[in-house]
C-alpha positions in Angstrom: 14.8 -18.3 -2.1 18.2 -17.2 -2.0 18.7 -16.5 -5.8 15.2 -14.8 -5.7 16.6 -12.6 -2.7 19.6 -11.9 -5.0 17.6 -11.1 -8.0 15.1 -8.8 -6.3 17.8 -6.8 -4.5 18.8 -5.5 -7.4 16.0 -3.3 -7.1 17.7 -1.2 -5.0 20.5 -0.8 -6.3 21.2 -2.9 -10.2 24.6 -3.9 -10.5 26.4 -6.0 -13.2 24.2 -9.4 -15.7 21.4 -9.3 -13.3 21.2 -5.6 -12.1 20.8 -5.1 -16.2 17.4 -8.3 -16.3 16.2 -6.4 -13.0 16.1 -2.8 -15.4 14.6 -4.8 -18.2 11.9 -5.8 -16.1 10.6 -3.0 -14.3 10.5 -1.1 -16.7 7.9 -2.9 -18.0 6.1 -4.5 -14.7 6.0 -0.6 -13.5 4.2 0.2 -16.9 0.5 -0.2 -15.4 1.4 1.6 -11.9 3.4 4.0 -13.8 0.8 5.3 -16.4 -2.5 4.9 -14.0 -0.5 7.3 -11.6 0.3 10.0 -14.2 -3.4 10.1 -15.3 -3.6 11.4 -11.7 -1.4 14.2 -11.8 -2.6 16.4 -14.8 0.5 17.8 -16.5 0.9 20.6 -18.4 2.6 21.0 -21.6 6.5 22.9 -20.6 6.7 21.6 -17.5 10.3 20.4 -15.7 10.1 17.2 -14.4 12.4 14.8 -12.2 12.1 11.0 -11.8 14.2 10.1 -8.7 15.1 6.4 -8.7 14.7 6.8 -12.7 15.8 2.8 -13.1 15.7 1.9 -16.8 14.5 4.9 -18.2 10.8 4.0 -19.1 9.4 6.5 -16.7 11.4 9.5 -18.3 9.8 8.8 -21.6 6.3 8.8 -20.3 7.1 12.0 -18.7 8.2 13.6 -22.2 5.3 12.0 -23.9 2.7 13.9 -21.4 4.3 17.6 -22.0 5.1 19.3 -25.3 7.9 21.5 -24.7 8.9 19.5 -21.0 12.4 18.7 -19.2 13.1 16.0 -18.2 15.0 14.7 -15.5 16.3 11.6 -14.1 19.0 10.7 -11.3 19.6 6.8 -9.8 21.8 5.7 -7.4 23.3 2.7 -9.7 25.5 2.9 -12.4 23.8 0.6 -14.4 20.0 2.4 -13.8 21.9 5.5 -15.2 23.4 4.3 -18.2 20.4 1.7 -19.3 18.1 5.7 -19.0 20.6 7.3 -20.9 20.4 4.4 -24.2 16.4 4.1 -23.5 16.3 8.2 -24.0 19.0 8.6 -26.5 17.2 10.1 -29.0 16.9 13.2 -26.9 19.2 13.1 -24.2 20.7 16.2 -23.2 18.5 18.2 -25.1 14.9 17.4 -23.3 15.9 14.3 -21.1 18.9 15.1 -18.7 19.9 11.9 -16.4 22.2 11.7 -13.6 23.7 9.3 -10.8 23.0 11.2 -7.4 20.8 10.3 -4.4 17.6 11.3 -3.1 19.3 13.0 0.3 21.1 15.3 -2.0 19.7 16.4 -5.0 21.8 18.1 -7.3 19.1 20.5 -7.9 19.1 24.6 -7.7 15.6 25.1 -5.5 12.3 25.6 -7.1 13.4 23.9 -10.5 10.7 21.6 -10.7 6.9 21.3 -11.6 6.8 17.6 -10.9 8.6 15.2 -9.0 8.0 11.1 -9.4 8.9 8.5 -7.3 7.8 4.9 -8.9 8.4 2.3 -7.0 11.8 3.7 -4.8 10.8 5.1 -1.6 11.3 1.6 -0.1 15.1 1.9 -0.5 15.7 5.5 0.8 17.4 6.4 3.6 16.3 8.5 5.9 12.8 8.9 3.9 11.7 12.1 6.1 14.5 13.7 5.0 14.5 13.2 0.8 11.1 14.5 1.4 12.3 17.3 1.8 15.2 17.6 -0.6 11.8 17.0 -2.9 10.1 20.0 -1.4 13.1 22.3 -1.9 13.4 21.8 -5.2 9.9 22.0 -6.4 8.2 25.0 -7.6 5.7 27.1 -5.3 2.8 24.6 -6.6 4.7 22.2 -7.8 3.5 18.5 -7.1 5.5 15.3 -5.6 3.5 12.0 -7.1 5.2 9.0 -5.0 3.5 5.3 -7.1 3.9 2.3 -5.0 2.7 -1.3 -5.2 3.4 -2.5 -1.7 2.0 -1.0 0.9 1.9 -3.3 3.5 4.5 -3.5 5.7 4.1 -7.8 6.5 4.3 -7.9 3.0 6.4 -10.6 1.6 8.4 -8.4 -0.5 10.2 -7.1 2.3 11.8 -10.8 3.7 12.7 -11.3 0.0 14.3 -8.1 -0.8 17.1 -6.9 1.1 17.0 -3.0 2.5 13.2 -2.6 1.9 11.0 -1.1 4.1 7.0 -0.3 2.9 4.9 2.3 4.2 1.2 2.9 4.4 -0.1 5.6 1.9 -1.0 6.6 5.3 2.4 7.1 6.8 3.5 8.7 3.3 0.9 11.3 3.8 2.1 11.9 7.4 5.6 12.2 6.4 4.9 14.6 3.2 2.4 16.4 5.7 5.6 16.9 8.1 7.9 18.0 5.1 6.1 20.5 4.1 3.4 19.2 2.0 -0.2 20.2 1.7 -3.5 19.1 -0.1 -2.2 15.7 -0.2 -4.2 13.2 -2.1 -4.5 9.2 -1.1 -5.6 7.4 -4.7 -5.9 3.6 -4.9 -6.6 0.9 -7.6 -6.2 -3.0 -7.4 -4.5 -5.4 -7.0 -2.6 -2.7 -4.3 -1.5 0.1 -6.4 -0.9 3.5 -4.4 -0.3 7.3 -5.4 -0.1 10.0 -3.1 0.5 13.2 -4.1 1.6 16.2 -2.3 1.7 20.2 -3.2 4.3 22.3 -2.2 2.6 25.6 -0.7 
């Protein structure tokens, strides 16, 4: 138990050998959530996009892939998350993909920059949650959409004894929170085994 515990902590945060196995996998174990919840958002070709908690990269690809002409956008706490985006995007890096190391409480954003903000998997491991909704808000366009994927949405789920500094929320209690950050027209959409996207609108 304890190794597992190590190795799934590194979803928070990937440091160092494992940190760099943990980015391997979840970029493809998030693949399924990933692309279901995408379907769901209906992007347009130009948009600007940001993935917060962009991980290994995967996500910022499927971005570019849905929007001719897009931006993307990708920002990770961890060192490693940021540097495994970077190779997975080389190809276009700094010309359509653009990735950073920053934190969801304080985006290095101008406001209204963004069409679309994504949150796969990650809003477990942010502090203060209420508030990075909000740093989301301000730095989406008038319309612009915040698409938060998760997988566990129970909060007696096992996931949180194993991993350290997770906490899971209800698609219920996201909605509340968005609701209270600013958010409107927010949509609930679910899909075995437990797969979750809520999607907000800023006004």
């Amino acid at each position: 138990m304890a190794l597992l515990t190590k190795l799934f902590t590194n979803c928070a945060c990937p440091k160092g050998r494992m940190g760099r196995a943990m980015l391997k996998f979840m970029n493809l174990c998030h693949a399924p959530l990933t692309n279901w919840g995408l379907k769901l958002v209906n992007i347009q070709n130009g948009w600007t996009m940001l993935d917060i908690g962009c991980g290994g990269g995967a996500t910022l690809r499927r971005l570019l892939k849905r929007s001719e002409d897009a931006r993307v956008y990708g920002i990770d706490i961890s060192k490693e998350s940021v540097a495994k985006a970077k190779k997975v995007n080389a190809k276009v890096l700094d010309k359509q993909v653009f990735v950073s190391q920053g934190s969801a409480e304080k985006l290095p954003y101008e406001d209204g920059k963004f069409n679309l903000v994504t949150a796969v998997e990650t809003v477990y491991f942010w502090l203060n949650l209420p508030n990075c909704m909000k740093e989301v808000n301000r730095v989406l366009k008038k319309g612009g959409k915040f698409a938060i994927m998760v997988e566990v949405v129970d909060g007696d789920s096992m996931w949180t004894n194993v991993v350290e500094g997770m906490t899971a929320y209800s698609p219920e209690e996201l909605k509340t929170m968005l609701a209270d950050a600013g958010f409107i027209q927010t949509e609930i959409h679910r899909k075995k085994p437990s797969y979750a996207t809520i999607i907000g609108i800023k006004p």
